[in-house]
DRENTORKOL-3810 file (N, C-alpha, C; in nm, 4 decimals):
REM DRENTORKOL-3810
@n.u->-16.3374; n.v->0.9167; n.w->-2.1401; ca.u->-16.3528; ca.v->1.0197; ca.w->-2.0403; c.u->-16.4850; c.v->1.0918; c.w->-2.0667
@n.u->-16.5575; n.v->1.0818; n.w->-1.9661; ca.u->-16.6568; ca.v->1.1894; ca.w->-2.0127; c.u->-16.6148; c.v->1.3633; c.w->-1.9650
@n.u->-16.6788; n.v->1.4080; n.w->-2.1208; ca.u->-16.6565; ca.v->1.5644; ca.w->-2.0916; c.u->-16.7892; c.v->1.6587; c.w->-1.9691
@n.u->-16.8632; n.v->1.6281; n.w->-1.9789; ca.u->-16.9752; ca.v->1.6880; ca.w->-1.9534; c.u->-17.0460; c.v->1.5678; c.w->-1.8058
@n.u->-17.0280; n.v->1.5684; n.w->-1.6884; ca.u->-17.0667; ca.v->1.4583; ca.w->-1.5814; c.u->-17.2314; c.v->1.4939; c.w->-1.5494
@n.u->-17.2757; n.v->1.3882; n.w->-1.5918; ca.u->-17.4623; ca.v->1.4123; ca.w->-1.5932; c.u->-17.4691; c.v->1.3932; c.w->-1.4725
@n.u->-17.5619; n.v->1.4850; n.w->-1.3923; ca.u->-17.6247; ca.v->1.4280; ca.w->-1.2435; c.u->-17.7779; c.v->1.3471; c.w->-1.2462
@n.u->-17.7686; n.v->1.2409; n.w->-1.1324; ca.u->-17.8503; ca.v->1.1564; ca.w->-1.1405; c.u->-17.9514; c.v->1.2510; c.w->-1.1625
@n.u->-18.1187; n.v->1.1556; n.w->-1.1839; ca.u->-18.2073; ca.v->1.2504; ca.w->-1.1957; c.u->-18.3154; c.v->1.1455; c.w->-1.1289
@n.u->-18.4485; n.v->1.2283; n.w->-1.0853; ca.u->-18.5172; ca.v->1.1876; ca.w->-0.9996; c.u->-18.6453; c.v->1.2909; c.w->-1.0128
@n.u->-18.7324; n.v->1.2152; n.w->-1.0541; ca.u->-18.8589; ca.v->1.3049; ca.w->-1.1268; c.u->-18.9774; c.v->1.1983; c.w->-1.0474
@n.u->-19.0476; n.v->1.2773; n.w->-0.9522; ca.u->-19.1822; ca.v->1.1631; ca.w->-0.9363; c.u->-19.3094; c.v->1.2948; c.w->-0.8750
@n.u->-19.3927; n.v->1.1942; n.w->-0.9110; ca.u->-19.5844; ca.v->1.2584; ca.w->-0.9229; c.u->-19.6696; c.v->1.1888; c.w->-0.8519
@n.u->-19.7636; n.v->1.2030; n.w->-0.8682; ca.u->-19.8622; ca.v->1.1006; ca.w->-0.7922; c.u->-19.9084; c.v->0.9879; c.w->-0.9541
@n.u->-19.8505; n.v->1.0793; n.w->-1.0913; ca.u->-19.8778; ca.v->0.9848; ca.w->-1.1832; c.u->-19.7427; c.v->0.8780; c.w->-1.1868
@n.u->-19.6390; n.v->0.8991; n.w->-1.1497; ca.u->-19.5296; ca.v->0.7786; ca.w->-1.1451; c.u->-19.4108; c.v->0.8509; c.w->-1.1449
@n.u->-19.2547; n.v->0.7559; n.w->-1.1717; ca.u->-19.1524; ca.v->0.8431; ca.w->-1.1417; c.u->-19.0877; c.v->0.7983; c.w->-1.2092
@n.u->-18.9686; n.v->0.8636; n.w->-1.2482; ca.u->-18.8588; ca.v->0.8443; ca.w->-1.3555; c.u->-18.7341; c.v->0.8681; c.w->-1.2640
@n.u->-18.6064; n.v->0.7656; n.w->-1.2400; ca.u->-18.5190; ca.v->0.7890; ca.w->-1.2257; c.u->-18.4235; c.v->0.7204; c.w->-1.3040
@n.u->-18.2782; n.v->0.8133; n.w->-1.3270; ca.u->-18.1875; ca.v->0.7882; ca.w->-1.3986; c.u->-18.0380; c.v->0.7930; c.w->-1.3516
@n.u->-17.9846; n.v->0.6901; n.w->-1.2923; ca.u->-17.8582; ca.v->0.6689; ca.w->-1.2222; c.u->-17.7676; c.v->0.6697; c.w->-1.3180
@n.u->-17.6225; n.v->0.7301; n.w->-1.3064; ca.u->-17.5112; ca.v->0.7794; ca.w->-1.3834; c.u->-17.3925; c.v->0.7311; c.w->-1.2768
@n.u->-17.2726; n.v->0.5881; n.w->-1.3218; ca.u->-17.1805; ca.v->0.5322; ca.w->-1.2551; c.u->-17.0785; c.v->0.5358; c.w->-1.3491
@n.u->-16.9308; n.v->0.6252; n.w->-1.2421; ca.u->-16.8353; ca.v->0.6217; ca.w->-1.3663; c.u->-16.7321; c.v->0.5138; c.w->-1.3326
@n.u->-16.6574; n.v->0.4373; n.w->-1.4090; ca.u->-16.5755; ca.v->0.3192; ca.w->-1.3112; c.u->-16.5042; c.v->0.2783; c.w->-1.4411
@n.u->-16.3192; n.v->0.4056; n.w->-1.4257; ca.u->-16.2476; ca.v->0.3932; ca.w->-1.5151; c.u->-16.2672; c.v->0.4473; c.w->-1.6511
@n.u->-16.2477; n.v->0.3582; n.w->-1.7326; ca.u->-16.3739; ca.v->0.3758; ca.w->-1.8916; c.u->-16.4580; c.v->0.3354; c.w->-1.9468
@n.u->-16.5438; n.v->0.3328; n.w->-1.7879; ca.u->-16.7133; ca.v->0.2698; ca.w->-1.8480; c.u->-16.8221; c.v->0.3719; c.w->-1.7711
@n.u->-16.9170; n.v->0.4111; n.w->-1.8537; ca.u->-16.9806; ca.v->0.5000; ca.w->-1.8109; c.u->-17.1442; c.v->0.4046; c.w->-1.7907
@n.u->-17.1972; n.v->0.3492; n.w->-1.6718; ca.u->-17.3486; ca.v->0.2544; ca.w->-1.6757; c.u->-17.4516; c.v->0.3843; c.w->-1.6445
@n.u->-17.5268; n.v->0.3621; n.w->-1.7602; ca.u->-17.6736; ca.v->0.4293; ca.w->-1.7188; c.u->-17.7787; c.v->0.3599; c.w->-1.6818
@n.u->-17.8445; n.v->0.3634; n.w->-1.5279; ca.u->-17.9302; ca.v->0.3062; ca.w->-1.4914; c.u->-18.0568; c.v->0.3655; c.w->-1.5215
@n.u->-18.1603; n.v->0.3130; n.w->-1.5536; ca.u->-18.3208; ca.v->0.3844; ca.w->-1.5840; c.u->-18.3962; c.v->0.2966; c.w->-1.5281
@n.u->-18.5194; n.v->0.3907; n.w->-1.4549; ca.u->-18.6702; ca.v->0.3172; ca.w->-1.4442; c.u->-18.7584; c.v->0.4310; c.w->-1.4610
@n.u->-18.8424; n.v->0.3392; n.w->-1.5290; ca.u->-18.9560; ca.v->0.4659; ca.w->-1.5562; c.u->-19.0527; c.v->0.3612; c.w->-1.5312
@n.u->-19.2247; n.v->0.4119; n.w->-1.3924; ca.u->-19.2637; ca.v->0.3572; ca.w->-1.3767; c.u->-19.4176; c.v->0.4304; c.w->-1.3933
@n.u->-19.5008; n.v->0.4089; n.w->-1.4505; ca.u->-19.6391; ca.v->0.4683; ca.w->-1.4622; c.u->-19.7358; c.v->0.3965; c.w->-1.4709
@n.u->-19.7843; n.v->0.3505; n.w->-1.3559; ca.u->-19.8542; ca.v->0.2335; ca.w->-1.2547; c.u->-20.0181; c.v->0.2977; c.w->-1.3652
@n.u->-20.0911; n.v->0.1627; n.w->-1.3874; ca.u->-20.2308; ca.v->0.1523; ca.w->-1.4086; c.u->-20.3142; c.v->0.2844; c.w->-1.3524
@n.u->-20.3760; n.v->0.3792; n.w->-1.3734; ca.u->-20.4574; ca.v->0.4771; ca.w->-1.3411; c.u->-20.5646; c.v->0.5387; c.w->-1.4225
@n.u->-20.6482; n.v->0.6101; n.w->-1.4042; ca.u->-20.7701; ca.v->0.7208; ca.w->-1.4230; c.u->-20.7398; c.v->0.8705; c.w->-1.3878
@n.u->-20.6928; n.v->0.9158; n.w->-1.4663; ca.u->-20.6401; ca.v->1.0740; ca.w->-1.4858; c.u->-20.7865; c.v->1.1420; c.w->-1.5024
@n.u->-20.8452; n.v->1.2298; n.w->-1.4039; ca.u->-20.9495; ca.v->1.3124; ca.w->-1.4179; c.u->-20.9158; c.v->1.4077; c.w->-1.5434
@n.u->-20.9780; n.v->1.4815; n.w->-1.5833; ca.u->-20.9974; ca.v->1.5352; ca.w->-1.6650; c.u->-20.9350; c.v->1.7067; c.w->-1.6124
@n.u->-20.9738; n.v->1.7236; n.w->-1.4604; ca.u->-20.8941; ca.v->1.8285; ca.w->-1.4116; c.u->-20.7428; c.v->1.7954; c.w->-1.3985
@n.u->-20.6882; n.v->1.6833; n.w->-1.4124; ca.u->-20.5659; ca.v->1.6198; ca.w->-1.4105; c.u->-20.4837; c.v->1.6202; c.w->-1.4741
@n.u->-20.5596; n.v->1.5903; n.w->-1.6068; ca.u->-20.4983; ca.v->1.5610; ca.w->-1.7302; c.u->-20.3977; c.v->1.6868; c.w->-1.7221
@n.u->-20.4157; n.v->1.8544; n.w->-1.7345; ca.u->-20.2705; ca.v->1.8895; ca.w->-1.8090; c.u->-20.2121; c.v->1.9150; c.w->-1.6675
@n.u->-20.1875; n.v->1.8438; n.w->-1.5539; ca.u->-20.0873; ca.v->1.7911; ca.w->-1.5010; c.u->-19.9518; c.v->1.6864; c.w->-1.5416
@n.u->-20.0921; n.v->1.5787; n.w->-1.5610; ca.u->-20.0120; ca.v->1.4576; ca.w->-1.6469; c.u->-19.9666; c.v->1.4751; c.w->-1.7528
@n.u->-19.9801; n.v->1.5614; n.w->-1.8204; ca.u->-19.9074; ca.v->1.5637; ca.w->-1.9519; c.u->-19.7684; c.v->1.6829; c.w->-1.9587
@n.u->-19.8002; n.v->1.7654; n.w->-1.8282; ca.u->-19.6578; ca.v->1.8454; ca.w->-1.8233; c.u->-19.5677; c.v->1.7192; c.w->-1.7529
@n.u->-19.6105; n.v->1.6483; n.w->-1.6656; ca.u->-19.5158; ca.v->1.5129; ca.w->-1.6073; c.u->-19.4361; c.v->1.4464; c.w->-1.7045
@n.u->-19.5334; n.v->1.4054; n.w->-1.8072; ca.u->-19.4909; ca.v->1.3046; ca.w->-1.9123; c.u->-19.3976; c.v->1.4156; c.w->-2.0354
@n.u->-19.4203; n.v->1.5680; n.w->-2.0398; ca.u->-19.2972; ca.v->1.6430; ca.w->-2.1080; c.u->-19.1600; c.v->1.6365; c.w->-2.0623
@n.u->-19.2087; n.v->1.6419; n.w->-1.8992; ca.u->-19.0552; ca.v->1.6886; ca.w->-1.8479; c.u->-19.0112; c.v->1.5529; c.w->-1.8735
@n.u->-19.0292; n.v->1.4673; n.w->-1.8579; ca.u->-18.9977; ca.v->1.2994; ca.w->-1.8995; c.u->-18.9188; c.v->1.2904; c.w->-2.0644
@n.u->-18.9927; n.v->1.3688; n.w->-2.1309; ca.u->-18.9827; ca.v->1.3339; ca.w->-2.2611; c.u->-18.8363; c.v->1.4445; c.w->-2.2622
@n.u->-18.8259; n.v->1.5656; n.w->-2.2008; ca.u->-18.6972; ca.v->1.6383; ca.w->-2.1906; c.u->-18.6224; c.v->1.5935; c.w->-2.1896
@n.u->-18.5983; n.v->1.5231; n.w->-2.0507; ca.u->-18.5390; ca.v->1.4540; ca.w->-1.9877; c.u->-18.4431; c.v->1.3584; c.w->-2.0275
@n.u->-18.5302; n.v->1.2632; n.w->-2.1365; ca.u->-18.4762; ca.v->1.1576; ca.w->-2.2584; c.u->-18.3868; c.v->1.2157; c.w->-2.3624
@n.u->-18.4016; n.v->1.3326; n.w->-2.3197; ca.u->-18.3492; ca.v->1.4011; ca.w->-2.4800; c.u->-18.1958; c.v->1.4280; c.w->-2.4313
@n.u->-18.1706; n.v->1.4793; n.w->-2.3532; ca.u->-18.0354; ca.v->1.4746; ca.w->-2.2606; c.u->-17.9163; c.v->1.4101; c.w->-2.3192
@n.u->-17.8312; n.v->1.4814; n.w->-2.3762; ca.u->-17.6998; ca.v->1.4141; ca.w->-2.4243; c.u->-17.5801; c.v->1.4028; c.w->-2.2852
@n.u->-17.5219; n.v->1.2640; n.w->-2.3568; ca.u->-17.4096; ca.v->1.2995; ca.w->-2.2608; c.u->-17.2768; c.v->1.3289; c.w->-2.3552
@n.u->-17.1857; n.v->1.3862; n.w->-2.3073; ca.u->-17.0375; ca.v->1.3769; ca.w->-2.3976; c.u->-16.9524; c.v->1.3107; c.w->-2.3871
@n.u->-16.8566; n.v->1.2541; n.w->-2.4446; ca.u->-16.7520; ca.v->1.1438; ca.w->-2.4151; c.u->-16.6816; c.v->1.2029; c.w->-2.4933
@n.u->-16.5257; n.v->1.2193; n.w->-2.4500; ca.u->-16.4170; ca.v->1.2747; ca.w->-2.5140; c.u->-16.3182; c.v->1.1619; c.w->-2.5101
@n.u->-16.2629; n.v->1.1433; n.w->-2.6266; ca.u->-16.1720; ca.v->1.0196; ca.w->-2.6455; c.u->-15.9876; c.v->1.0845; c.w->-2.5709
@n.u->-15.9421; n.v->0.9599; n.w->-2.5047; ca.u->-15.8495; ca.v->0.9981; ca.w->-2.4646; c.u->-15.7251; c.v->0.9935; c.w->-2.5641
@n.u->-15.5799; n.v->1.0250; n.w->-2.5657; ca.u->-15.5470; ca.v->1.0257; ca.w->-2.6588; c.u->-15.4191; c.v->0.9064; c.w->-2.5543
@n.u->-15.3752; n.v->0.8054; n.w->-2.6787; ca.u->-15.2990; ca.v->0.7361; ca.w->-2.6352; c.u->-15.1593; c.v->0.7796; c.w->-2.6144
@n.u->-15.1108; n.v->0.7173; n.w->-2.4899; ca.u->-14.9421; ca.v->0.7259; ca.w->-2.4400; c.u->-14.8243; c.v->0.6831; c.w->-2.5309
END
């Protein structure tokens, strides 16, 4: 069972996007991920754009989920 139900997440920039799909089905919990950050040239006025992008990313990863064990019948 999970204790704590994560909502999907959906993060995108003009530097790329991160999404993270959450499917519950019974007692299996699938985490879907793509993280995509296509070939580019980050200006230099850019850069601490791109690098608050790539924090919230790195947050993001850090994200626990909970699972509480059921107790048997």
């Amino acid at each position: 069972m999970v204790k704590d139900s994560p909502q999907n997440i959906t993060e995108e920039s003009k530097f790329g996007k991160y999404l993270v799909e959450f499917t519950f089905n019974k007692n299996t919990l699938k985490v879907k991920q793509h993280f995509e950050l296509p070939p580019q040239e980050i200006s230099p006025s850019d850069y601490p754009k791109f690098v608050e992008f790539c924090r919230r990313i790195d947050a993001l990863e850090k994200k626990t989920i909970t699972l509480q064990l059921r107790k048997s019948l």
